[in-house]
C-alpha positions in Angstrom: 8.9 21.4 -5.2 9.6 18.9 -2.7 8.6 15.5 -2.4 6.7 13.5 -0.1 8.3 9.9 -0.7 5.4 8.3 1.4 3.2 9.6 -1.3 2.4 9.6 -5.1 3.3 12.2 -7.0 1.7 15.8 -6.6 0.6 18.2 -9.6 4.2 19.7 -9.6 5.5 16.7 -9.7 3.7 15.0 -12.4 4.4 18.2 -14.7 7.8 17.6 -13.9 7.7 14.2 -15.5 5.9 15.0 -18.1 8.3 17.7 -19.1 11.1 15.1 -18.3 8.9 12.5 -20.9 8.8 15.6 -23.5 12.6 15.5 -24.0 12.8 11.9 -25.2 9.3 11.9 -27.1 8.5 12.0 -30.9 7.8 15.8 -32.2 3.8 14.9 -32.1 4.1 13.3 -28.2 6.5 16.3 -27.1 3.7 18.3 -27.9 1.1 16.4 -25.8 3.4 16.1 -22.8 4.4 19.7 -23.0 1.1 21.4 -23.2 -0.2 18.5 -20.3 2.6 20.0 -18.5 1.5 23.2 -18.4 -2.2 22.7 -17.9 -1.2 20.8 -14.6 -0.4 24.1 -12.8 -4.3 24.8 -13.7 -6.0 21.7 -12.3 -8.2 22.3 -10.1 -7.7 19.3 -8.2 -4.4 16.8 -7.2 -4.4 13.6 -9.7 -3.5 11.3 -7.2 -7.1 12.7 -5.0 -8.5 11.8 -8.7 -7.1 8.4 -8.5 -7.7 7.9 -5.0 -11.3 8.3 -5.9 -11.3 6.3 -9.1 -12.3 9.2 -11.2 -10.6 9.7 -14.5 -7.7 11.3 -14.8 -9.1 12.6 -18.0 -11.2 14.8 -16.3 -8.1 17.0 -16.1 -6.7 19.4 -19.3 -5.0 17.8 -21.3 -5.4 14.6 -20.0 -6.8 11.6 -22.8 -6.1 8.3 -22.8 -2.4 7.8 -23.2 -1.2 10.1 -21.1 -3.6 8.8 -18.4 -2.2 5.6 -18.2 1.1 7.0 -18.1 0.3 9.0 -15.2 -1.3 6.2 -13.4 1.8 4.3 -13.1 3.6 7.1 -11.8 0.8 7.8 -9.2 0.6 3.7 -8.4 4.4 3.5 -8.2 4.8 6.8 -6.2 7.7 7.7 -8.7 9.0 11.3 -7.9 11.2 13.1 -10.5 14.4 14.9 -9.4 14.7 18.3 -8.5 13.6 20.5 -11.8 16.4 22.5 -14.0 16.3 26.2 -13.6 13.8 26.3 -16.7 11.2 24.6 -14.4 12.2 25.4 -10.7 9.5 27.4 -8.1 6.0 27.1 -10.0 3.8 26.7 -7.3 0.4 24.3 -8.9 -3.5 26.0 -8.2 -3.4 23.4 -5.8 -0.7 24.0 -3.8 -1.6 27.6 -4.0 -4.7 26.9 -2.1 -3.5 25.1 0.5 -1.1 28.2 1.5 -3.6 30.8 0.7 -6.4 28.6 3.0 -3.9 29.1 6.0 -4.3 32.8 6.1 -8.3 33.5 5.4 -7.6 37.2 5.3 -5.9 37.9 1.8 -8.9 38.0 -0.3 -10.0 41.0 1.3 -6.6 42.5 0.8 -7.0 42.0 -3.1 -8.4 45.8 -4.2 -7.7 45.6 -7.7 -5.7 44.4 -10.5 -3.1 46.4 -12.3 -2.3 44.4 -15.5 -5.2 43.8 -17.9 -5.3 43.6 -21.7 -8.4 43.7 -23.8 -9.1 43.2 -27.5 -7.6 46.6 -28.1 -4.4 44.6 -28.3 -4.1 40.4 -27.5 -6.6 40.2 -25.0 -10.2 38.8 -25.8 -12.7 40.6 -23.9 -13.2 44.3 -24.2 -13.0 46.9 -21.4 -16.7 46.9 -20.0 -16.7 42.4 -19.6 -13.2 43.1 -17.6 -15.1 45.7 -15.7 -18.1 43.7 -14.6 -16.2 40.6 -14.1 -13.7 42.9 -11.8 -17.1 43.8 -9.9 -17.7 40.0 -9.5 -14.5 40.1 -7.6 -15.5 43.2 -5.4 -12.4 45.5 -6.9 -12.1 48.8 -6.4 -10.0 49.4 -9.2 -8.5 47.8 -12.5 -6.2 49.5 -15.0 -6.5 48.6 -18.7 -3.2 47.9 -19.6 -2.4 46.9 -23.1 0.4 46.3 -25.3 2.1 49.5 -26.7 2.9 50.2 -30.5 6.0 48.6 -30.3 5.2 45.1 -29.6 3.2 44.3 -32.9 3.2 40.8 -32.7 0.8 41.7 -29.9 -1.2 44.0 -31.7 -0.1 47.0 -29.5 -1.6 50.4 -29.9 -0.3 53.7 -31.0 -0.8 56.7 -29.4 -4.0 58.0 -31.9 -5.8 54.6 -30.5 -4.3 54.6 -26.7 -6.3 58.3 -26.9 -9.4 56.6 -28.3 -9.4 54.1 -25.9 -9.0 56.4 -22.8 -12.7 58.1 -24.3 -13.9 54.2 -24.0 -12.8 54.1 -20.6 -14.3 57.6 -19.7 -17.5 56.1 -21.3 -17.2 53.1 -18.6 -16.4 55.2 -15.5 -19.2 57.7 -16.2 -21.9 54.9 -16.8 -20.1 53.1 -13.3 -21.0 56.1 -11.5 -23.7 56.5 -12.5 -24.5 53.0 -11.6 -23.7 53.5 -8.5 -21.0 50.8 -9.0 -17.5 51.2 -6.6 -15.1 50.4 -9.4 -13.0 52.9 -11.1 -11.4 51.9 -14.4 -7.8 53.1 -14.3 -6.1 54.7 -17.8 -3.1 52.8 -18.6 -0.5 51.2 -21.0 1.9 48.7 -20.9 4.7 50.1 -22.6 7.8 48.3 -24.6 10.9 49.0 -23.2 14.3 48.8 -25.2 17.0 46.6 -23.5 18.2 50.1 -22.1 15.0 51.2 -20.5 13.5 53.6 -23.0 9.8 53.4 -24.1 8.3 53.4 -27.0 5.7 55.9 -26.6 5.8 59.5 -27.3 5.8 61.3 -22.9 3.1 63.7 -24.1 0.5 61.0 -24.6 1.2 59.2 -21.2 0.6 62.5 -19.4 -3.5 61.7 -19.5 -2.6 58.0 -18.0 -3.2 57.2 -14.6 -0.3 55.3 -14.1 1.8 53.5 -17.0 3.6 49.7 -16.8 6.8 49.4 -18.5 8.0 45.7 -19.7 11.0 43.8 -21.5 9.9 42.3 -24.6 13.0 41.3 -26.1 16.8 40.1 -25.9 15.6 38.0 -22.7 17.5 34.8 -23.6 20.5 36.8 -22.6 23.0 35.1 -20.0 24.8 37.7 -18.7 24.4 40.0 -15.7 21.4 42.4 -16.4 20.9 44.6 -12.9 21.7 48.0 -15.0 19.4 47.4 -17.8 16.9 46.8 -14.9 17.7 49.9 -13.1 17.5 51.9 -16.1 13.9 50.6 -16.2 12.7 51.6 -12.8 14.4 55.5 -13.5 12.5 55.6 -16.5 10.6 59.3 -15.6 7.0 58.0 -17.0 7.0 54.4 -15.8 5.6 53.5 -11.9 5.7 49.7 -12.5 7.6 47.4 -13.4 6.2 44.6 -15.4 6.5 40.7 -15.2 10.1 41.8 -14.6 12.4 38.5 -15.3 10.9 37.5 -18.7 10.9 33.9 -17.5 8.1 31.1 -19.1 7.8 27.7 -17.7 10.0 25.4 -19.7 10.9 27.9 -22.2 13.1 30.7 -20.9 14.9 30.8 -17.8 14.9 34.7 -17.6 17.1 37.5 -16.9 19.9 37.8 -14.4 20.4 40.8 -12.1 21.4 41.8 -8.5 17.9 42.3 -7.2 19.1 43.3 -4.2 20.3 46.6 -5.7 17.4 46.8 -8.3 14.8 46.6 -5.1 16.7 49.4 -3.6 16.5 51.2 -6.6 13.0 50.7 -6.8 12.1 51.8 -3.0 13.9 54.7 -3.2 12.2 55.9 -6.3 8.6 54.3 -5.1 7.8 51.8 -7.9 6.4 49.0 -8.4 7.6 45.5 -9.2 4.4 43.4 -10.5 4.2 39.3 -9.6 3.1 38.7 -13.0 0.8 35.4 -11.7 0.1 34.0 -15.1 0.8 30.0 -14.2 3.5 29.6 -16.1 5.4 32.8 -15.7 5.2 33.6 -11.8 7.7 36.5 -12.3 8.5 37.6 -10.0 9.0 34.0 -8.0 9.3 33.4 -4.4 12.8 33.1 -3.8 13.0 37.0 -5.4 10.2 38.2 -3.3 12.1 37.0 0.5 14.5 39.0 -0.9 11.8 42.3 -1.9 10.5 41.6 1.5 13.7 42.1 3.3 14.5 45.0 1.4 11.3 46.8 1.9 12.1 46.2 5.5 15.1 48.2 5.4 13.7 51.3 4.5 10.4 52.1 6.5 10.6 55.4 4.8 9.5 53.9 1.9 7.7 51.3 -0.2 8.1 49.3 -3.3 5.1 48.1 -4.3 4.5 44.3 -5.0 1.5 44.5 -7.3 0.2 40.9 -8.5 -1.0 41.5 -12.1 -2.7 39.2 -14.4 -6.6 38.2 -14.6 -7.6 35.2 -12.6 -4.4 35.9 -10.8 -4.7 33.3 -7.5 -1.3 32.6 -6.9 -0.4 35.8 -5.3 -1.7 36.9 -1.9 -1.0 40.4 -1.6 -1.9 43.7 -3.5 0.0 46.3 -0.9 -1.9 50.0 -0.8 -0.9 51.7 -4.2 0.0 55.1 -3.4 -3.0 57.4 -3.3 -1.6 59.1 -6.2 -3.8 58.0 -9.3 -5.1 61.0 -11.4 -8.8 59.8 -11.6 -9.3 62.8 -13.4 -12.8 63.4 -11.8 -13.6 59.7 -11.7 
């Protein structure tokens, strides 16, 4: 986040103060600021345009009368905040997001898919065919229905009697696709819990029938110390090919883990996985000062690819979805 003295505040900005106000708030106005803070990597436009126009700053989420007039003065007196803690530090704004992505017009048609979707058969909220049709509306080729596995129960994750019911949903979908006439396949997946050592939870014999599996941290992620062989245990896992959202961080929450990614993206090319830029606004795991370095490692070994997959519905913060190895068992699909 850097600042542009000569002018107000930006959406980064202006989440950063508000986070900064948070701290020294009442319980009910921590809240308000908090949960302003967040939406702000979501508006769709900068408050200071909003401003400049004389529109209401309560247009934005989040945004009613109090905190309007706070942000007002910020905007009027061009206050900027100082450089975020690590808690807050590279969350790049909608805003922002366009103006990079606008500067090279050709990385919507390198978006083929998305690799990270839940649905109601765990914490998501649609069900398989509205993620399919809105994945059409997109133009994908291919999504893969990712939910939470059994051991993540605060997430309602499934088992492996309903991840085998599910995959006969997901059959249903692909068949009436094709015979649709419709280009998008509807991939089998899971996104399975892994221990802090890098084992799954789910029994190897009902992963066989996936088309590719996620694996993710769900717990002990508040840790301090070093992590990189918890993290290479993850990416030998035999039955995962990704990697999911793989520092655990959340804006303002939890820093995340700690590792040598240097030796982790070795790891990783060598053994062709994936590493997924989980794109959620306030996750953006992995961040951009992780993925110079994924570039420069991919670089090193022309042999051989890790794949950067950007997961996460709605996901516009990330620009690239590399080719996937041609390696998904569509099982007649």
């Amino acid at each position: 986040m850097q600042a542009r003295i000569d002018l107000p505040p930006s959406n980064a900005e202006i989440a950063e103060l508000l986070s900064r106000e948070a701290n020294k708030a009442s319980y009910v106005l921590q809240r308000a600021y908090r949960r302003a803070a967040r939406s702000a990597f979501l508006w769709e436009v900068e408050g200071r345009d909003l401003v400049a126009e004389k529109r209401p700053l309560t247009e934005l989420a989040h945004i009613g009368p109090f905190l309007q007039k706070q942000i007002r003065q910020w905007i009027r007196r061009k206050q900027h905040p100082p450089r975020p803690p690590p808690l807050r530090k590279e969350f790049l704004t909608l805003t922002e997001s366009r103006v990079r992505l606008a500067k090279v017009a050709s990385w919507g048609t390198r978006l083929r898919g998305d690799l990270q979707m839940h649905t109601n058969w765990s914490d998501g909220s649609g069900d398989i065919r509205a993620m399919a049709e809105a994945a059409i509306t997109c133009g994908y080729e291919f999504i893969a229905i990712t939910d939470h596995s059994k051991g993540l129960s605060i997430a309602n994750g499934i088992n492996e009697v309903k991840l085998k019911k599910q995959s006969g949903e997901i059959d249903v979908v692909n068949r009436e696709l094709r015979s649709s006439g419709r280009g998008l396949t509807v991939l089998r997946s899971i996104e399975m819990n892994l221990s802090p050592v890098g084992e799954g939870d789910m029994d190897p014999t009902a992963l066989r029938s996936l088309d590719l599996v996620l694996g993710s941290f769900h717990s002990a992620l508040r840790r301090k110390d070093d992590h990189t062989e918890r993290y290479l245990a993850a990416v030998r896992n035999p039955h995962i090919q990704i990697l999911g959202h793989p520092r655990g961080r959340i804006y303002n929450y939890r820093s995340g883990l700690r590792a040598d990614w240097e030796t982790v993206f070795r790891e990783a090319t060598r053994l062709d996985k994936a590493v997924e830029i989980d794109a959620y606004p306030d996750r953006q795991d992995l961040n951009l000062s992780l993925l110079k370095i994924a570039n420069v490692v991919e670089h090193e070994f022309p042999w051989a690819q890790m794949r950067i997959i950007p997961g996460n519905w709605n996901s516009s913060i990330s620009p690239l979805l590399p080719r996937w190895r041609q390696k998904f068992r569509r099982n007649g699909s």
